[in-house]
C-alpha positions in Angstrom: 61.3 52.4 139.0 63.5 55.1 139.8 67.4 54.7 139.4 69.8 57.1 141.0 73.1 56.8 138.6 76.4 56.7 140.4 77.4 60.2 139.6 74.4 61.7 140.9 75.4 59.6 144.1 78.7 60.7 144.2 77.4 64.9 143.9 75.1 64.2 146.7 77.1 62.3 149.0 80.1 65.0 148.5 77.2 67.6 149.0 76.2 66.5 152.5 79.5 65.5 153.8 80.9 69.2 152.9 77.9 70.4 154.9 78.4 68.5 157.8 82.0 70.0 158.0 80.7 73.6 157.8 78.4 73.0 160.1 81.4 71.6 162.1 83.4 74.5 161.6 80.9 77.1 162.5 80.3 75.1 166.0 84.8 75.1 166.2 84.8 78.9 165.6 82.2 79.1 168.3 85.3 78.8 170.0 87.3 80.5 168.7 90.2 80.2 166.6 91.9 80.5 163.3 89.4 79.4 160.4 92.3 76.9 158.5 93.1 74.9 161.8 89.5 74.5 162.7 88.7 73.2 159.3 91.8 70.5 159.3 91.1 69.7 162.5 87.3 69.2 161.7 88.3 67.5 158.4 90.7 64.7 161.1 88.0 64.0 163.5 85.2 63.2 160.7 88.0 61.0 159.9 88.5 59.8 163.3 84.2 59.3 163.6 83.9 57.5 160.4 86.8 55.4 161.1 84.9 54.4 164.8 81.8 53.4 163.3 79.7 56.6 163.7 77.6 57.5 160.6 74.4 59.9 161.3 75.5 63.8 161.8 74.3 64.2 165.5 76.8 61.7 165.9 79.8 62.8 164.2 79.2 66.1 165.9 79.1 64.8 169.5 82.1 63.3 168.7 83.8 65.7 167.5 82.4 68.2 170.3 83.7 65.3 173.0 87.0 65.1 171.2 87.2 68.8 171.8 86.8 68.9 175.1 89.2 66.1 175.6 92.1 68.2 174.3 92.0 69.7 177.5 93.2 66.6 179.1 96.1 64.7 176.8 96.6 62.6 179.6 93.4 61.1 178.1 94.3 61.2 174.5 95.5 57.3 174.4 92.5 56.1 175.7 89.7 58.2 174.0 91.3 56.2 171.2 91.5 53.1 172.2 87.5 54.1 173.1 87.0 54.7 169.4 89.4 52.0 168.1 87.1 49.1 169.7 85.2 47.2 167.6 83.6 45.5 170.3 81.4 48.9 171.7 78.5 50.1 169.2 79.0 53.9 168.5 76.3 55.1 171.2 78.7 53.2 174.0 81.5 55.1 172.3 79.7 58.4 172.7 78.9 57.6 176.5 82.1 56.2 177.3 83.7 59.6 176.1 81.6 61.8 177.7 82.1 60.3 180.8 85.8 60.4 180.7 85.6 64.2 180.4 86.3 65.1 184.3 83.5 67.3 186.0 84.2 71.2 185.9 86.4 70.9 182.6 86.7 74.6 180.8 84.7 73.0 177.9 82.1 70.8 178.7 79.4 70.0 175.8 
């Protein structure tokens, strides 16, 4: 039987998550803006995902496109967190609840 020692584990896990966040970035500077910020701000809202319960890619990416569009609205800030904060809603509920707090004809609708 194969064994997979921890270091190997470690080098692969560190692999994927730094491709996620350039795949992540290059999405951001889609956008536009400066390379750094994007990054950091990518780097916070995998954070953000992790610490809600999301784990595969497609969704850390949704989320972080909803969070996106969300800064358009800070008025909704507080409760897109309190969204992602509850332990009680499984991470596709999250993802839906999000999206449909984005009001209809935002500038950036994913």
């Amino acid at each position: 039987m194969w064994r997979i020692r921890q270091a190997r584990m470690d080098a692969f896990l560190a692999h994927h998550r730094q491709q996620l966040e350039d795949k992540a970035v290059a999405r951001g500077l889609e956008q536009g803006g400066d390379p750094l910020t994007v990054r950091e701000c990518v780097r916070q809202g995998i954070r953000r995902a992790s610490d809600a319960g999301l784990r595969r890619e497609p969704e850390i990416l949704r989320c972080l496109d909803l969070m996106r569009a969300l800064e358009t609205h800070p008025e909704r800030t507080a409760w897109a967190d309190e969204v992602l904060t509850d332990s009680d809603l499984t991470p596709a509920l999250k993802l839906s609840l999000l999206e449909d707090g984005i009001p209809p004809g935002s500038p950036w609708m994913p």
